[in-house]
C-alpha positions in Angstrom: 34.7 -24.3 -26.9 37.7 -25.8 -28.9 41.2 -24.4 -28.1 43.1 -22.1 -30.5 45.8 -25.4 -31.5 42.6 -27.1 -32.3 41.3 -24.4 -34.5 44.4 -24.0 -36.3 44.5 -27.8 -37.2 41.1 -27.6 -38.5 42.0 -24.6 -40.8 45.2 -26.5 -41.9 43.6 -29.8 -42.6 40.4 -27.7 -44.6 41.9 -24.9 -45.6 45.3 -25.3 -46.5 46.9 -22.9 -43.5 47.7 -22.3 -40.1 46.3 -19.3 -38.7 48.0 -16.8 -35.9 46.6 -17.0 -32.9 46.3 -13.5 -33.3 43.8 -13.7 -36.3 42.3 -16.4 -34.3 41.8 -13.7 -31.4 40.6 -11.4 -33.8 38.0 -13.1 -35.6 36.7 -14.2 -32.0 36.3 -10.5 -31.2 34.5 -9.9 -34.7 32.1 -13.0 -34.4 30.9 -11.8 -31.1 33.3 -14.3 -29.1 35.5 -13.7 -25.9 39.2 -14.0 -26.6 42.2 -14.5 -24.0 44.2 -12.1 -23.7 47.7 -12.9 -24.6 50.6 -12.2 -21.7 53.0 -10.9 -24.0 50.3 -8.6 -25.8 51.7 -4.8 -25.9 48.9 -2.6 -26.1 45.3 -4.1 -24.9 43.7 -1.1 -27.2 45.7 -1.8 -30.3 45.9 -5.0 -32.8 49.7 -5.5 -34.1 48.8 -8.4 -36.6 44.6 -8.4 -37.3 43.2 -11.3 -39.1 43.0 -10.3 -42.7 39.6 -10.1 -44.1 40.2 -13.0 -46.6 41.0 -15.3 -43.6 38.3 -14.5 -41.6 35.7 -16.4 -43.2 37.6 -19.6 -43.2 37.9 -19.1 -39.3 34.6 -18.2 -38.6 33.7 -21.9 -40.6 36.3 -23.7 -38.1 33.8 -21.6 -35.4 31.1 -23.6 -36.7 32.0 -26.3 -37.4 33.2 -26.7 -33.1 29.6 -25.0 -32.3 31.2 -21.6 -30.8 28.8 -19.6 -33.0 
């Protein structure tokens, strides 16, 4: 399973960005994946930043591409 600084390299280096770890999270819940929970996270039930939808594709190919899905 890669980390969430190794997923955001990958998306810089192929993609042009760096992702929040938040849209990182979010896309993990979306693909079927189990995120961490972050310790400064306000409401468990609630998403204050969600990965947008045109983001979440280029994620889910860093997913693959590390074999998570």
């Amino acid at each position: 399973m890669a980390t969430y600084k190794e997923i955001q390299e990958y998306v810089q280096l192929n993609f042009g960005y760096k992702p929040k770890t938040c849209w990182i999270a979010h896309a993990k819940e979306i693909n079927g994946l189990s995120p961490m929970t972050a310790t400064n996270r306000k409401d468990l039930n609630k998403r204050e930043h969600p990965c947008p939808k045109e983001k979440q594709e280029d994620i889910k190919k860093a997913f693959q591409h590390f074999g998570m899905i």
